[in-house]
MMTF fields as JSON, N, C-alpha, C and O atoms, coordinates in Angstrom:
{
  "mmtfVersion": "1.0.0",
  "mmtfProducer": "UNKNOWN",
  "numBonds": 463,
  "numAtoms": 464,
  "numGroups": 116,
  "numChains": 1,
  "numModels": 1,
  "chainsPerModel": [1],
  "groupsPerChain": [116],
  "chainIdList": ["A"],
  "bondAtomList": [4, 2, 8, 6, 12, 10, 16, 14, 20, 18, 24, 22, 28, 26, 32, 30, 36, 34, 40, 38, 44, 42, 48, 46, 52, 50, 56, 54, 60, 58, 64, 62, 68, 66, 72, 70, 76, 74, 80, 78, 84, 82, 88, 86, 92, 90, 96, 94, 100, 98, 104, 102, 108, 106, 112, 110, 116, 114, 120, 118, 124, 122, 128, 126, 132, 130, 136, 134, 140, 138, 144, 142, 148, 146, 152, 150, 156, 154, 160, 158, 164, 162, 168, 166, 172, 170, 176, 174, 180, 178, 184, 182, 188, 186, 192, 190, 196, 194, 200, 198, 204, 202, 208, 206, 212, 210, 216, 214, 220, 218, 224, 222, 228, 226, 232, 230, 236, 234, 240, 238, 244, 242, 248, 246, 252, 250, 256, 254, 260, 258, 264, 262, 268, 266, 272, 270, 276, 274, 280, 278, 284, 282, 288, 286, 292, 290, 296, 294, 300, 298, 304, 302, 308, 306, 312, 310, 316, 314, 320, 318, 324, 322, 328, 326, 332, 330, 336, 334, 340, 338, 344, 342, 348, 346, 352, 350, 356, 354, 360, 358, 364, 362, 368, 366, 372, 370, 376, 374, 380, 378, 384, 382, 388, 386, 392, 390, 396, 394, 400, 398, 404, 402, 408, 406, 412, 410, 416, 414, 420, 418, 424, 422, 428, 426, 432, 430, 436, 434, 440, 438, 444, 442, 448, 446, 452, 450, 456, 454, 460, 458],
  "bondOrderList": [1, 1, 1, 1, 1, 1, 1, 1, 1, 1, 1, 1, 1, 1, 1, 1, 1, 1, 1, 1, 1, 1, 1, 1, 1, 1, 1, 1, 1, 1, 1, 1, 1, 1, 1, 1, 1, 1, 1, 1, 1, 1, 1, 1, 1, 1, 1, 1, 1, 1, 1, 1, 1, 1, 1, 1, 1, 1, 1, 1, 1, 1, 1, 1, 1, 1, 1, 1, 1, 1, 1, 1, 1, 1, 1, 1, 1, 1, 1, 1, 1, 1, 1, 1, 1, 1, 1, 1, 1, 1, 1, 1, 1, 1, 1, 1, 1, 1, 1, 1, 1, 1, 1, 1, 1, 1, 1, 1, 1, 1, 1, 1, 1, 1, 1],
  "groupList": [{"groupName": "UNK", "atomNameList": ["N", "CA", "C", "O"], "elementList": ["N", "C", "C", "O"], "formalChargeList": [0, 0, 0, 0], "bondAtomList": [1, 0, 2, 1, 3, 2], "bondOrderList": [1, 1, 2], "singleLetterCode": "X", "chemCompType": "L-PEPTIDE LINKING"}],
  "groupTypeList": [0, 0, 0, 0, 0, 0, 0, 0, 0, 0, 0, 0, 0, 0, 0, 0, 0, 0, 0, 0, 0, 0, 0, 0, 0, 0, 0, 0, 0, 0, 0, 0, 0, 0, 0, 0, 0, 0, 0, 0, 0, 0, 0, 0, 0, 0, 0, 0, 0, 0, 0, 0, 0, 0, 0, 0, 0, 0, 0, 0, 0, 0, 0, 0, 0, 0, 0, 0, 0, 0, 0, 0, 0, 0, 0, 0, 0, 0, 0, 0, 0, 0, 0, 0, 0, 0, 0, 0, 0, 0, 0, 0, 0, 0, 0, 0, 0, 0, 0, 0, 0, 0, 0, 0, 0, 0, 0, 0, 0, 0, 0, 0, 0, 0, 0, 0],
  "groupIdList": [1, 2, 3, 4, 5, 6, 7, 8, 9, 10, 11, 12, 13, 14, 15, 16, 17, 18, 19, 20, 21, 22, 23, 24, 25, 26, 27, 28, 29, 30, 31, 32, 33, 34, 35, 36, 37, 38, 39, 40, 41, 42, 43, 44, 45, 46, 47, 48, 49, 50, 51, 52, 53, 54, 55, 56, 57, 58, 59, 60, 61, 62, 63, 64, 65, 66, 67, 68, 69, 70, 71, 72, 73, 74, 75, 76, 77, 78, 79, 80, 81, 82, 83, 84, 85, 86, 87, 88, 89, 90, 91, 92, 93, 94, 95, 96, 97, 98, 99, 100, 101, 102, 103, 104, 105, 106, 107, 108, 109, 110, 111, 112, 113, 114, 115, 116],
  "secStructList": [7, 2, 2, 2, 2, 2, 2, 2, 2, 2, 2, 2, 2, 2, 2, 6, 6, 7, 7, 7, 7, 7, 7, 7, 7, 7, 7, 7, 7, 7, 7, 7, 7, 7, 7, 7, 7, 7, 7, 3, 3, 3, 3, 7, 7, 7, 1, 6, 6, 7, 7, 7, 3, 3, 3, 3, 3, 3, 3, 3, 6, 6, 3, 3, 3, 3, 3, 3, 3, 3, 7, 7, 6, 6, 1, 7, 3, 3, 3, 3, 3, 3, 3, 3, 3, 6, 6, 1, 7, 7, 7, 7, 5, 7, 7, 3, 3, 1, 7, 7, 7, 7, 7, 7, 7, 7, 7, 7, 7, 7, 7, 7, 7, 7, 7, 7],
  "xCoordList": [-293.0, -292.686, -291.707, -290.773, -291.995, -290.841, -289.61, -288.585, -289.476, -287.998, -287.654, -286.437, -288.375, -287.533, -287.326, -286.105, -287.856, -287.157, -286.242, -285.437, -286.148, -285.083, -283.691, -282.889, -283.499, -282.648, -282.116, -281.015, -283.206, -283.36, -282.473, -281.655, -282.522, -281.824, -280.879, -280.259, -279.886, -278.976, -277.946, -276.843, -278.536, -277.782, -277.205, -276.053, -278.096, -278.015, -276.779, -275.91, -277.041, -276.007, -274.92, -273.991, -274.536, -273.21, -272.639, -271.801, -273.323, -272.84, -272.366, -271.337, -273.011, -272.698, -271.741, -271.177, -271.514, -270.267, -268.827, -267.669, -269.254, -267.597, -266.776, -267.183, -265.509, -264.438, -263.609, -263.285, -263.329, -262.881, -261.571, -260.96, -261.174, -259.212, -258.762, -258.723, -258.435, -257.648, -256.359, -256.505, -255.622, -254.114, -253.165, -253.467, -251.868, -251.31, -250.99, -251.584, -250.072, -249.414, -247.823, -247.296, -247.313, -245.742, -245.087, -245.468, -243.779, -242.599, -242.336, -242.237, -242.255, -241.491, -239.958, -239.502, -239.565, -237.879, -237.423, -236.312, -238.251, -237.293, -236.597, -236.347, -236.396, -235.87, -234.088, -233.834, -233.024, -232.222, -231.186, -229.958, -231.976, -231.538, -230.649, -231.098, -229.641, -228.684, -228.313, -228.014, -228.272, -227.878, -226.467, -225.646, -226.706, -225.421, -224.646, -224.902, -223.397, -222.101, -220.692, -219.74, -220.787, -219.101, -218.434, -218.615, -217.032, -216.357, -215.303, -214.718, -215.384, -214.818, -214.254, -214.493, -213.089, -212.423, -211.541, -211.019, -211.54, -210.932, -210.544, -211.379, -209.642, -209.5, -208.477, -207.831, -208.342, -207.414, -206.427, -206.624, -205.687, -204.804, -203.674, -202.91, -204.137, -203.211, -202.987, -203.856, -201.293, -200.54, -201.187, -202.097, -200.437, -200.684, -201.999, -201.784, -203.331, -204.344, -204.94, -206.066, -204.063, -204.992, -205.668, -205.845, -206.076, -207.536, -207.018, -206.345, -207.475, -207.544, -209.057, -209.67, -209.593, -210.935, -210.791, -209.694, -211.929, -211.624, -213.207, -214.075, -213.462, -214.629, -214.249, -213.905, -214.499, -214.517, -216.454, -217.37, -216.417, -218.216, -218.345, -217.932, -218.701, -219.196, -220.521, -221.096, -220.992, -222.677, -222.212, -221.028, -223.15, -223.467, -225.167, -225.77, -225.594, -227.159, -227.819, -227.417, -228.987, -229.771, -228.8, -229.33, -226.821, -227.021, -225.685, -224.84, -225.706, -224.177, -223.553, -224.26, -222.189, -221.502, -220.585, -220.42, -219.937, -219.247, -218.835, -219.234, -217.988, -217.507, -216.372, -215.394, -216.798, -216.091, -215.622, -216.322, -214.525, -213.675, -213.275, -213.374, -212.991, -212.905, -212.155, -212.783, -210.957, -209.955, -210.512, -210.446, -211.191, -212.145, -210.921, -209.76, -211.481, -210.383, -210.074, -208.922, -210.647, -210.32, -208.907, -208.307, -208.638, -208.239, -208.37, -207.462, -209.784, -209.909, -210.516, -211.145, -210.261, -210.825, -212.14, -212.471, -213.11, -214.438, -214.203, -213.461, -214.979, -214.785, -216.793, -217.554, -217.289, -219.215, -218.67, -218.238, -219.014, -219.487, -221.468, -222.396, -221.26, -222.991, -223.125, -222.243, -224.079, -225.03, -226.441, -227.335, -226.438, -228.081, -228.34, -227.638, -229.383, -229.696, -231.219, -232.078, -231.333, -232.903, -233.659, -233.138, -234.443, -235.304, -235.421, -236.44, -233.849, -234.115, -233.869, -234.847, -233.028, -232.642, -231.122, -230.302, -230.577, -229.41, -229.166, -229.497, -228.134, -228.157, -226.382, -225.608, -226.107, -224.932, -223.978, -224.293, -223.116, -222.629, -221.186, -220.146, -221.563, -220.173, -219.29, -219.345, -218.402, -217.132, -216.021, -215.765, -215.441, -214.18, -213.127, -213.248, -212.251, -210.904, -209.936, -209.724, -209.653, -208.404, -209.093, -210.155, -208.49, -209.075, -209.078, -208.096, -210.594, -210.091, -209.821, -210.401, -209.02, -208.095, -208.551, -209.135, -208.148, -209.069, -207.773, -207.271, -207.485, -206.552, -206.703, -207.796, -205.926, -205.933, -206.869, -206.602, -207.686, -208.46, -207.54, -206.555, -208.055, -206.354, -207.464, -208.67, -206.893, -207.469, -207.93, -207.196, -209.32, -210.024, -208.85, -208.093, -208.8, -208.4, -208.925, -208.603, -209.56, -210.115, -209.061, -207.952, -209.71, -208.746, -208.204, -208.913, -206.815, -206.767, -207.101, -207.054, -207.457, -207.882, -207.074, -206.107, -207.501, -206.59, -206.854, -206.39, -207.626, -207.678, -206.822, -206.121, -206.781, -205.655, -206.346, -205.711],
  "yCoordList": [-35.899, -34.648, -33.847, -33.233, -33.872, -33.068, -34.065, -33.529, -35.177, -35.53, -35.321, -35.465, -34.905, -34.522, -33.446, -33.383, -32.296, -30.988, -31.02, -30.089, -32.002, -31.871, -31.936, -31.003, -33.398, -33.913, -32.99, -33.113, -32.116, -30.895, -29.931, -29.327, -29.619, -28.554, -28.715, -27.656, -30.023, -30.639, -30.375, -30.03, -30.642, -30.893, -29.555, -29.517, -28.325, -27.191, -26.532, -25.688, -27.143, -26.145, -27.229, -26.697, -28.184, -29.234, -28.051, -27.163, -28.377, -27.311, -25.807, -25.269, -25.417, -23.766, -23.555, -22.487, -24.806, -25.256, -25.671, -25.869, -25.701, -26.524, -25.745, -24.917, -26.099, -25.287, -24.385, -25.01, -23.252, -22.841, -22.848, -22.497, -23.258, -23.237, -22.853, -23.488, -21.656, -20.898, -21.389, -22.603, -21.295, -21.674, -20.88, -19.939, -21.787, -21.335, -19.99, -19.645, -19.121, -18.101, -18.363, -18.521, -18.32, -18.357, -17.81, -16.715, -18.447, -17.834, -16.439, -16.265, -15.447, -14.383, -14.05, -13.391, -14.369, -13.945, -12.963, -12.747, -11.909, -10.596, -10.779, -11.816, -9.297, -9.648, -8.982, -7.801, -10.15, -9.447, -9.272, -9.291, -9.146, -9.285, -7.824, -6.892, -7.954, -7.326, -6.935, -7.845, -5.525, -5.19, -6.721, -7.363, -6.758, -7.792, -6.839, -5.962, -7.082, -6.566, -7.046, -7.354, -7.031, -8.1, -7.495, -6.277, -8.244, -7.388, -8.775, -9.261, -9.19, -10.111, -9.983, -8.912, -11.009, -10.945, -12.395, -13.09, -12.57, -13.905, -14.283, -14.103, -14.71, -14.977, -16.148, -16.62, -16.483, -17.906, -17.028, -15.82, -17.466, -17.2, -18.538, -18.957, -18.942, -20.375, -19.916, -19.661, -19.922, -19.901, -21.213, -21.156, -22.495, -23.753, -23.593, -23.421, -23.633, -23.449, -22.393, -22.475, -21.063, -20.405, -19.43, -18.249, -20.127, -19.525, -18.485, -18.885, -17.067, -15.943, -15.307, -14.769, -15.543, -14.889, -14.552, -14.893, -13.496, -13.194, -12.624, -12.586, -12.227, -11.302, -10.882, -11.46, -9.671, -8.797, -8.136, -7.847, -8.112, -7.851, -7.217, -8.055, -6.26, -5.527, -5.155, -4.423, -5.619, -5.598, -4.594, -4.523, -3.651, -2.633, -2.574, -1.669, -3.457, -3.276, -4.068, -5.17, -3.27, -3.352, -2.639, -2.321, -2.562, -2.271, -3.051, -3.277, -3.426, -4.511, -3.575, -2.909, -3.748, -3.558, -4.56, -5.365, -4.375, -5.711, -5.4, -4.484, -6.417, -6.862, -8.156, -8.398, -8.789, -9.987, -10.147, -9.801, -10.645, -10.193, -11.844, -12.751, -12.266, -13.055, -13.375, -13.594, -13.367, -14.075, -14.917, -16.145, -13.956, -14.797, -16.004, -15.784, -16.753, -17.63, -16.79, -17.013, -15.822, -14.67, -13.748, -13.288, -13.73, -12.99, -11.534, -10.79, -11.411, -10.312, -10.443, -11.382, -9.659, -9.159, -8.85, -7.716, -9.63, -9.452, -9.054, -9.629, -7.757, -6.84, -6.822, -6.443, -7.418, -7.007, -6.509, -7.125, -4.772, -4.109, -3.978, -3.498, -4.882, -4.841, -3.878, -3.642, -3.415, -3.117, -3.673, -4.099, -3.564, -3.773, -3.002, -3.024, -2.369, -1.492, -1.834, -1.468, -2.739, -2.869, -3.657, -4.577, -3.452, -4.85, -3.777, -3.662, -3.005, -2.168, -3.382, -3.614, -4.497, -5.263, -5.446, -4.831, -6.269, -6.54, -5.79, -5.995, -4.337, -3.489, -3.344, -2.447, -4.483, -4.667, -3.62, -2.762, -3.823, -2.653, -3.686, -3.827, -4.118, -5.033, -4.426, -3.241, -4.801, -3.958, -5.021, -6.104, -4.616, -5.685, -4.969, -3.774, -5.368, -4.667, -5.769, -6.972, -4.75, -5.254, -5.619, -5.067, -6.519, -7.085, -8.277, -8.999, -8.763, -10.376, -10.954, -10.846, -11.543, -12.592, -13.556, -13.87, -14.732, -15.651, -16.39, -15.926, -17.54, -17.804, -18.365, -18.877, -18.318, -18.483, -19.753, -20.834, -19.707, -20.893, -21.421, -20.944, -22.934, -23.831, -24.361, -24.396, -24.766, -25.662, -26.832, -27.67, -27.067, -28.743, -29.902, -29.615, -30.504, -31.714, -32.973, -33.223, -33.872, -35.393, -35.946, -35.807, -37.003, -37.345, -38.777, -39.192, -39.131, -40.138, -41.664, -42.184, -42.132, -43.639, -44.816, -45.292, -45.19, -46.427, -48.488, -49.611, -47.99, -48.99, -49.687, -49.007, -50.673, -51.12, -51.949, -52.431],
  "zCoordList": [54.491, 53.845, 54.684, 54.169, 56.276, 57.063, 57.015, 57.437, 56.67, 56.219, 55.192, 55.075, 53.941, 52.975, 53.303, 53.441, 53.579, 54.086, 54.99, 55.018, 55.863, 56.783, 55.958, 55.92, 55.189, 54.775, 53.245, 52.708, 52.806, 51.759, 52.478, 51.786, 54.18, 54.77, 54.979, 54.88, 55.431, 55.608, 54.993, 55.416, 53.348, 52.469, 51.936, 51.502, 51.971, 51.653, 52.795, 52.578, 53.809, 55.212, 55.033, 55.642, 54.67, 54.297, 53.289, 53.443, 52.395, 50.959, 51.374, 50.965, 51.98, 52.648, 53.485, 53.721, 54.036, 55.696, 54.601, 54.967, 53.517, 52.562, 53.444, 54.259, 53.202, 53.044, 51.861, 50.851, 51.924, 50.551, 50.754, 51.763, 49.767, 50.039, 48.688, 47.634, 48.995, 48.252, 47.398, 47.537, 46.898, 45.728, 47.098, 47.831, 47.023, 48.387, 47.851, 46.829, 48.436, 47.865, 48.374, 49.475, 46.89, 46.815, 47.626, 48.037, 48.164, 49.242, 48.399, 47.184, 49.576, 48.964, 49.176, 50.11, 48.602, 48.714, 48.661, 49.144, 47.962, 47.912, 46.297, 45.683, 45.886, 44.254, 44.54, 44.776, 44.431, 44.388, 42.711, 42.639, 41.781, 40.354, 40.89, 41.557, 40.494, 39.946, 38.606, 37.833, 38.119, 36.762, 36.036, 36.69, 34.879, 34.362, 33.948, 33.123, 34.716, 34.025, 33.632, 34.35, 32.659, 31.674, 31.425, 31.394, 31.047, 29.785, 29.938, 30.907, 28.295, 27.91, 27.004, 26.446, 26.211, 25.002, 24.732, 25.604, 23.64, 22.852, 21.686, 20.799, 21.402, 19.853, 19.476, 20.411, 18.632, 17.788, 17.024, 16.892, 16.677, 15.574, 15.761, 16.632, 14.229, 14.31, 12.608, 11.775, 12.441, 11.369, 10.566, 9.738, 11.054, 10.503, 9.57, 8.37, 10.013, 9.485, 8.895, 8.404, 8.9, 8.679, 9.411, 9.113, 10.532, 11.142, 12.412, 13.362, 12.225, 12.797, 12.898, 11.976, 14.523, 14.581, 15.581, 16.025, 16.844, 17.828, 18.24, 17.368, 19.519, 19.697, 21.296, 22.327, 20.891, 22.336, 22.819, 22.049, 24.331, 24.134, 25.766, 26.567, 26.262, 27.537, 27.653, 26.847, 28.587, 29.375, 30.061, 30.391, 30.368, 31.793, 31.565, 30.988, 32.011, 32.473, 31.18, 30.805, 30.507, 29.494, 27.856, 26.791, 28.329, 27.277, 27.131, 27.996, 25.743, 25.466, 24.013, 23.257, 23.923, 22.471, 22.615, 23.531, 21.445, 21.276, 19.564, 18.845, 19.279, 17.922, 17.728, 18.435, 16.679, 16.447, 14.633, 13.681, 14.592, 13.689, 12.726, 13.553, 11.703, 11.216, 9.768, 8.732, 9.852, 8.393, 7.416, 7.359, 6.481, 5.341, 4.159, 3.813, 3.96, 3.127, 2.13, 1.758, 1.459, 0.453, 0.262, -0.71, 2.298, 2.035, 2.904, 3.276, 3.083, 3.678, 5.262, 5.749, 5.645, 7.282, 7.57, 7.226, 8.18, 8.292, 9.448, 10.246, 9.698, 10.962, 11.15, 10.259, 12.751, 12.751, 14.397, 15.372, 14.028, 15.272, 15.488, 14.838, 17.057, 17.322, 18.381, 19.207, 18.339, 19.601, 20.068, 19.337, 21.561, 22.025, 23.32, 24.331, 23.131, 24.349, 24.327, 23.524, 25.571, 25.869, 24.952, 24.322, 24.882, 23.748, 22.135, 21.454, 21.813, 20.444, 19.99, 19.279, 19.947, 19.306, 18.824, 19.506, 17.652, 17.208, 16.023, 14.855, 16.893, 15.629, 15.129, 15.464, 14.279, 13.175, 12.457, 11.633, 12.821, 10.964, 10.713, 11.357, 9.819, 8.59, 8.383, 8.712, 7.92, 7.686, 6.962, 7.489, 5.791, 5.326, 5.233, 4.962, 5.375, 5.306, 4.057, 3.898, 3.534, 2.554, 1.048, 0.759, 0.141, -1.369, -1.493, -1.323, -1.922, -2.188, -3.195, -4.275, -2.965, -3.925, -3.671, -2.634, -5.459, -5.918, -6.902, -7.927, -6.276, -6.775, -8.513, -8.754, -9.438, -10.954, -11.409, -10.884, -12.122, -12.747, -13.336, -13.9, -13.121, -14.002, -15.159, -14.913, -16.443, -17.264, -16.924, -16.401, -17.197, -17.154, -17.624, -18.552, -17.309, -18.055, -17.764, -16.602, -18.23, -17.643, -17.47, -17.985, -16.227, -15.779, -17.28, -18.196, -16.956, -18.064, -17.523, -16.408, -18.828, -18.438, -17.93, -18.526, -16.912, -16.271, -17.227, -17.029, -17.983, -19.047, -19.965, -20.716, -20.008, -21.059, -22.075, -23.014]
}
C-alpha cells in the first residue's frame, strides 16, 4: 500500500514539475507605415481606332479623388468623378458630355442564293 502512494506521489509532483511554455512572442519592429501619397495620370488616344480614355487619381492619406474619362462608340464623352475618404466608401458622380448618335438603320435584305 506505501508503494502505491509513493508511486501515487510521484506521479502527482512529475505532473506539477511539467514545464509550461508559453506561444513565443513576435519580433517587434516598430510600425513605420507611412501615410500613402500619389498623384498620377494617363490616357490613350489613338485616331486609327477610335479609342480615347484616360484617368487621373491623388492619395494624401485616408483620402483619394480622382476621375477617368472614356469615348463612348456613340459618340459621347463619359466623364466618372470619384471620391474616398476613409472606409465612407466609393462615392461616384457620372457625367456625359455631348449627343449620341446612332448611325441610320439600313433595310433587311436576305442574303441571295448561291444555288443553281
Amino acid at each position: 500500500m506505501a508503494l502505491k502512494f509513493v508511486i501515487l506521489a510521484a506521479l502527482v509532483a512529475a505532473a506539477i514539475a511539467r514545464p509550461q511554455y508559453a506561444a513565443p512572442q513576435p519580433p517587434s519592429y516598430g510600425s513605420s507605415e507611412e501615410a500613402a501619397k500619389y498623384d498620377f495620370d494617363w490616357s490613350v488616344k489613338d485616331q486609327y481606332s477610335g479609342n480615347d480614355f484616360g484617368q487621373q487619381e491623388q492619395r494624401d492619406g485616408d483620402y483619394t479623388s480622382g476621375s477617368y474619362y472614356v469615348q463612348l462608340p456613340d459618340g459621347r464623352l463619359q466623364t466618372v468623378t470619384y471620391t474616398v475618404e476613409g472606409d465612407s466608401g466609393f462615392i461616384a458622380d457620372v457625367s456625359y458630355q455631348g449627343e449620341a448618335q446612332y448611325p441610320e438603320p439600313q433595310q433587311y435584305q436576305p442574303p441571295k442564293s448561291g444555288y443553281n
